[in-house]
C-alpha positions as CSV (number, residue, x, y, z in Angstrom):
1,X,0.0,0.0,0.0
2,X,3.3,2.7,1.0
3,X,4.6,1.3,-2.3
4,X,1.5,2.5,-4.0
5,X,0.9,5.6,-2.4
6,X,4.7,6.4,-3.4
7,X,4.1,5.4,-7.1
8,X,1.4,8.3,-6.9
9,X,3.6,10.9,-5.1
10,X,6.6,10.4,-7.4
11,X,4.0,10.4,-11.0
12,X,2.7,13.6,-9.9
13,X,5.7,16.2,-9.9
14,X,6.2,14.3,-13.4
15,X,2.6,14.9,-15.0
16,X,3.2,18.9,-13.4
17,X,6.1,18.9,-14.9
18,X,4.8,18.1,-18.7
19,X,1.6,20.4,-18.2
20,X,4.5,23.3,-17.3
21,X,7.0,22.3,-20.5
22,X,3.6,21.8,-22.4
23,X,2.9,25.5,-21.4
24,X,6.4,26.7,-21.8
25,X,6.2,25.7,-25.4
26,X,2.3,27.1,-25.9
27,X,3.7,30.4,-25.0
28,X,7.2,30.0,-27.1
29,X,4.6,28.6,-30.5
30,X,2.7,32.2,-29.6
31,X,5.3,34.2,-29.4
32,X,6.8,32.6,-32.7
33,X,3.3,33.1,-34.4
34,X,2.4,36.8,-33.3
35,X,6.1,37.6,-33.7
36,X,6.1,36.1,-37.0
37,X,3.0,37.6,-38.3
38,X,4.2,41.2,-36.6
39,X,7.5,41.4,-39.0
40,X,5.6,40.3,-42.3
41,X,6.2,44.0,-43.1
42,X,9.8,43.7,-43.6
43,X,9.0,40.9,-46.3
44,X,6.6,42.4,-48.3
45,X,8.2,46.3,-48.4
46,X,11.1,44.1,-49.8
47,X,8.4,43.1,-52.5
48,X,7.3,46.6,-53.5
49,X,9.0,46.0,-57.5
50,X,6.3,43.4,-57.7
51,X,3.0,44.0,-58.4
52,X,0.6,43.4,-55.0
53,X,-1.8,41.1,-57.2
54,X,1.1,39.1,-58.3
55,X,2.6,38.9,-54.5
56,X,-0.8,37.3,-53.4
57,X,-1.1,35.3,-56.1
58,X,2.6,33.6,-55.4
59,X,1.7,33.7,-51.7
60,X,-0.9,31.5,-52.9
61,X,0.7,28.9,-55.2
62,X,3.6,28.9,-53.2
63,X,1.4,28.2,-49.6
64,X,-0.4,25.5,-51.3
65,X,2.8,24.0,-52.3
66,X,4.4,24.3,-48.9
67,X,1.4,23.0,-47.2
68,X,0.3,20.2,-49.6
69,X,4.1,18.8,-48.7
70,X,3.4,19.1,-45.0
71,X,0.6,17.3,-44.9
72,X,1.8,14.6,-47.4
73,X,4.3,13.6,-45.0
74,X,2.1,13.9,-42.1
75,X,-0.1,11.6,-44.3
76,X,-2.9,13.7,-43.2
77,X,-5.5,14.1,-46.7
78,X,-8.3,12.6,-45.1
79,X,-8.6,14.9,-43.2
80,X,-8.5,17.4,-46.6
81,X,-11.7,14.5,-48.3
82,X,-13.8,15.2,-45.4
83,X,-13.7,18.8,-46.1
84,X,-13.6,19.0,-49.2
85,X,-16.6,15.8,-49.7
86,X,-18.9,18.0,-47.4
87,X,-20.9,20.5,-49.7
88,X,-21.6,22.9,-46.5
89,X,-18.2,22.8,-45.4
90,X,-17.1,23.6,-48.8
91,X,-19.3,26.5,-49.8
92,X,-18.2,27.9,-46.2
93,X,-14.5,28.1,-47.0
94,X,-15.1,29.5,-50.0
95,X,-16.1,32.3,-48.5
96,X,-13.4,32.2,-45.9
97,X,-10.9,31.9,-48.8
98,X,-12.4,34.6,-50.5
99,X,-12.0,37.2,-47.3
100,X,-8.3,35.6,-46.7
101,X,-7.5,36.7,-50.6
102,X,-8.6,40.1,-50.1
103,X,-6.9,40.4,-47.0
104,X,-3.5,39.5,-48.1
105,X,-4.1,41.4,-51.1
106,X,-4.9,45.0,-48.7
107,X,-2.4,43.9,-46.2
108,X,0.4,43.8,-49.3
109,X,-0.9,47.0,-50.8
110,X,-0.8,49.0,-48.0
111,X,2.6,47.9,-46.9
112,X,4.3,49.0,-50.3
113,X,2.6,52.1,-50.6
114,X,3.8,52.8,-47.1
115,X,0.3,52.7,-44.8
116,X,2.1,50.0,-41.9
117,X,0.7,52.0,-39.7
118,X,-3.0,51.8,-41.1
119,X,-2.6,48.5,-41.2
120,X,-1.3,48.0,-37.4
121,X,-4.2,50.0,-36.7
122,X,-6.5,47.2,-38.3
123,X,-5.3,44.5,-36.4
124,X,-5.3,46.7,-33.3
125,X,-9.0,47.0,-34.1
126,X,-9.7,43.5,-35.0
127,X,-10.3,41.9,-31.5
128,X,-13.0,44.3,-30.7
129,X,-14.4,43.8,-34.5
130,X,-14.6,40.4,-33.2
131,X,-16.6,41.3,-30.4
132,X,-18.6,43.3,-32.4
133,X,-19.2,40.1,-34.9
134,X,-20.4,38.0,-31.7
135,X,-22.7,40.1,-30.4
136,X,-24.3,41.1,-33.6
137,X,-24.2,37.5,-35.8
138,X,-24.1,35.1,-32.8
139,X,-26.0,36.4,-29.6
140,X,-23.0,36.7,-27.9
141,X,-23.9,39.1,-24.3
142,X,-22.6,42.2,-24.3
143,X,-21.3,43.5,-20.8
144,X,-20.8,47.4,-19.4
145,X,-17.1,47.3,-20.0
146,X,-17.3,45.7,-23.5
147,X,-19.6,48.6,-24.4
148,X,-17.3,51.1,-23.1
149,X,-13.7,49.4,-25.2
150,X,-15.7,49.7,-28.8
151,X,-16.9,53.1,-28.2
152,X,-13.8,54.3,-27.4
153,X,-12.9,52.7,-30.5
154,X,-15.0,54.1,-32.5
155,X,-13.7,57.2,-31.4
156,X,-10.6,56.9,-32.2
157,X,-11.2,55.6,-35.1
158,X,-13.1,58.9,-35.7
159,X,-9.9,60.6,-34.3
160,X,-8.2,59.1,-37.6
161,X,-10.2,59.9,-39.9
162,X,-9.7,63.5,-38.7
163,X,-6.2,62.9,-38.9
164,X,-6.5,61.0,-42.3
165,X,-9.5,63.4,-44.1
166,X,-11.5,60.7,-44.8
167,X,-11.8,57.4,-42.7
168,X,-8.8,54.4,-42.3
169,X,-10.5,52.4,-44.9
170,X,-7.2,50.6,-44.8
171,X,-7.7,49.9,-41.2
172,X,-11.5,49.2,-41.3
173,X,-10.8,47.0,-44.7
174,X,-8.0,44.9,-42.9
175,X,-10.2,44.6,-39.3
176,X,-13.4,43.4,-41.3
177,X,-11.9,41.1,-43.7
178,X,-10.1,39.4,-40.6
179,X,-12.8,39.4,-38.3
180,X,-15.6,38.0,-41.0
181,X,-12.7,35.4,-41.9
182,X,-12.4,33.9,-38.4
183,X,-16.2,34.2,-38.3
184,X,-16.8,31.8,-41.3
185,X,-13.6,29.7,-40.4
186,X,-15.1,29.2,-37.1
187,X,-18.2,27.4,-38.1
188,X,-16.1,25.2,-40.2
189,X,-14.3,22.0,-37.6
190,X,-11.1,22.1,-39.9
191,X,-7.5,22.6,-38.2
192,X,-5.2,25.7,-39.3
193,X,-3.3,23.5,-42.0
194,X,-6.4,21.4,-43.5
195,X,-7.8,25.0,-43.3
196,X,-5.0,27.0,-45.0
197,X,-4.4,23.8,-47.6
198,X,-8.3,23.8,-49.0
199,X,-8.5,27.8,-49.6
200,X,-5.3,28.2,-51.1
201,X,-6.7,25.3,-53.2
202,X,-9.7,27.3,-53.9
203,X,-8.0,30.7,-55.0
204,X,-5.1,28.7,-56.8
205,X,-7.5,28.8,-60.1
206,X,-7.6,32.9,-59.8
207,X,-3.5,32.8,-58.2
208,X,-2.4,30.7,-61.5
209,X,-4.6,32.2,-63.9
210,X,-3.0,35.4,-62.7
211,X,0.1,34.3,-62.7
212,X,0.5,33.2,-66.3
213,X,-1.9,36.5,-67.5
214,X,0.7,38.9,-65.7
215,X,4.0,36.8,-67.4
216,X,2.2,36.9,-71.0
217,X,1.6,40.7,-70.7
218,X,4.5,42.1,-68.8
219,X,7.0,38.9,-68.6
220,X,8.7,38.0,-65.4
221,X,9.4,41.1,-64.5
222,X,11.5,42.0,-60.9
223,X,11.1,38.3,-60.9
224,X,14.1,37.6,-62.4
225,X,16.4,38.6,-59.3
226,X,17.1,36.2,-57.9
227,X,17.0,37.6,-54.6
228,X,13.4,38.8,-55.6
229,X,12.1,35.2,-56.5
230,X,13.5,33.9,-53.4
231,X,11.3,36.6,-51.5
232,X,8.9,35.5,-53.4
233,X,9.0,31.7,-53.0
234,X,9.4,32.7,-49.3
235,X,5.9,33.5,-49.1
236,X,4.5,29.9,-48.8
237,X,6.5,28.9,-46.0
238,X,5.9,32.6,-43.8
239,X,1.9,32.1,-44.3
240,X,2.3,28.6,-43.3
241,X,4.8,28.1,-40.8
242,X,3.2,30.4,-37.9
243,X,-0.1,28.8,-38.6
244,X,1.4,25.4,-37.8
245,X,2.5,27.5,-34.6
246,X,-0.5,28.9,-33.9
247,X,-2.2,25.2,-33.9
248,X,0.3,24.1,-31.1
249,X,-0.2,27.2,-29.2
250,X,-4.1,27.1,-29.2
251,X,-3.7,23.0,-28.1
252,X,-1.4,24.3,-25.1
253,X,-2.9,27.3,-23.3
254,X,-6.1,29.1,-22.9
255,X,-8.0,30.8,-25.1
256,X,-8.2,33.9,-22.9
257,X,-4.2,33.5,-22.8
258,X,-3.8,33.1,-26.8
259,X,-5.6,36.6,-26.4
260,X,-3.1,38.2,-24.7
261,X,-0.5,37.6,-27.5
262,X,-2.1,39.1,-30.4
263,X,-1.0,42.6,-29.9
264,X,2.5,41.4,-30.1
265,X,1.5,41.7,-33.9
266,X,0.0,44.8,-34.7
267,X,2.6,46.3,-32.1
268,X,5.7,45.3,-34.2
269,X,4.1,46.7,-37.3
270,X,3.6,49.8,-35.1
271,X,6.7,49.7,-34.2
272,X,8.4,49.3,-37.8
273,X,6.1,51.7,-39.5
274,X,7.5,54.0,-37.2
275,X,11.4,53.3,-36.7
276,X,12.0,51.7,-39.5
277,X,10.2,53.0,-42.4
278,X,9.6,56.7,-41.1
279,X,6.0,56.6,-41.6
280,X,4.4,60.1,-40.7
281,X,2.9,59.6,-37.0
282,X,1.0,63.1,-36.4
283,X,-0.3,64.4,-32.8
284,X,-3.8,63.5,-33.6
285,X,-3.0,60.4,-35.4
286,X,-0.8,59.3,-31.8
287,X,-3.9,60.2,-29.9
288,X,-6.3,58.0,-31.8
289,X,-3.8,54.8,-31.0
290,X,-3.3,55.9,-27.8
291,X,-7.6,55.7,-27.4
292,X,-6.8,51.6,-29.5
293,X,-5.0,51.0,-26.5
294,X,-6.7,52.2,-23.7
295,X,-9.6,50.2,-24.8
296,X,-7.4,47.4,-25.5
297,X,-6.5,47.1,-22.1
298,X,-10.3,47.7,-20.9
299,X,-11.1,45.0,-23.2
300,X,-8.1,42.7,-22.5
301,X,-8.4,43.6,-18.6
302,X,-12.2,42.1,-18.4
303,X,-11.5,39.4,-20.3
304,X,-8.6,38.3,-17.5
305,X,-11.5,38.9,-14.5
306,X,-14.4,36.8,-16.8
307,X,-11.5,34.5,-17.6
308,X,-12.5,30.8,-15.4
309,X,-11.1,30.8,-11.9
310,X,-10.3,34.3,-11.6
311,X,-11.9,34.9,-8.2
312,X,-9.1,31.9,-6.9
């Protein structure tokens, strides 16, 4: 019976110790994922000779090749029949792919026409576009402090569009397009990389027939750098790579947690719109991020006392 007992005593430090390296490695896949997605800009300002269509559209191909070999040697294309077999599913993420496509495609444009900061500002947004999405499509309850992170929002979006003379359609276009994505992906059971493989399936018709329409007319282009093409080529593997990530990290830690890292994002962008590409930052324009953030941390702050187990 002691030896038992002992058995017990000395398996339990073991199993705490897995959950904590389990959690150790959620945080590190989050860190990589946000930190991953935050320097994207660096990439595609390297792009700018190329035109934006004809980034996506290699971003496209060359995901779908990336991915297709990943799951080939994970052996994992039954998961990619079920999806594909099942009409709803299907019709679903073509919508999804559809709003992922036109994403990427305003993410890349505003990047070489130097709007990072407009486009840090979108993701900034997106969580409470999110909300926004729940509460209006799916009957999510809306609490007092909820209420009081989008209107400050709003405001400073309305603070930017001051600043800007008409509205951040950038930053509304990128927030929307994300936030209606997640929506449609959400309804779908599919994991990030049957997900990712099955609408960059979808848009390869549109990617390819791009593709060849853009080398008939104008030939290859910037494309024949070699340095260029690598860039390009490079595409599949950064879209893909933090998803695969992002999967880990979502197995590994909370939701509410997950939460927490996604300003790590649209704070590097911030961060290299401002340092390293010299993007204009006015008074007014600082004071409508400055409103993102204080409602980010209302927003991120009632999450954390919602969040399960608080109270303990």
């Amino acid at each position: 019976m002691a030896s038992q007992d002992g058995a017990a005593v000395s398996r339990a430090p073991a199993k705490e110790l897995v959950t904590i390296a389990d959690t150790r490695g959620g945080v590190l896949a989050a860190v990589a994922t946000y930190g991953s997605w935050g320097v994207l800009p660096l990439l595609f300002h390297q792009l700018t000779p190329v035109d934006p269509v004809l980034v996506v559209a290699h971003r496209t191909l060359w995901s779908l090749v990336f991915v297709t070999a990943l799951l080939g040697i994970g052996g994992r294309f039954a998961e990619v029949r079920a999806v594909l077999t099942d009409p709803r599913s299907l019709r679903t993420m073509f919508i999804s792919a559809l709003l992922l496509g036109c994403n990427w495609l305003l993410y890349v444009w505003a990047v070489q026409s130097g709007r990072v900061l407009e486009a840090s500002l979108g993701y900034f947004i997106n969580p409470l576009v999110n909300v926004a999405i729940g509460i209006v499509l799916l009957g999510e309850k809306q609490n007092r402090w909820q209420t009081v992170a989008i209107v400050i929002a709003a405001v400073a979006i309305v603070i930017q569009g001051v600043a800007l003379g008409t509205l951040p359609l950038v930053s509304l276009g990128l927030a929307l397009t994300f936030g209606f994505y997640g929506y449609f992906r959400k309804t779908v059971s599919a994991p990030s990389a049957i997900g990712l493989f099955v609408e960059t399936l979808l848009l390869s018709p549109l990617a390819l027939a791009f593709a060849v329409y853009s080398w008939v007319m104008h030939g290859p282009g910037a494309l024949t750098d070699p340095y260029i093409l690598t860039l390009v080529i490079f595409t599949g593997p950064a879209t893909a790579i933090p998803l695969l990530f992002f999967a880990y990290a979502v197995r590994q830690l909370r939701m509410t947690t997950i939460g927490m890292f996604q300003y790590i994002s649209p704070s590097l962008q911030f961060l290299i719109g401002v340092l390293v590409f010299v993007e204009h930052l006015s008074p007014v324009g600082l004071l409508s991020f400055a409103l993102i953030w204080v409602s980010l941390v209302i927003f991120t702050v009632d999450g954390l006392r919602r969040r399960p187990g608080a109270a303990r």
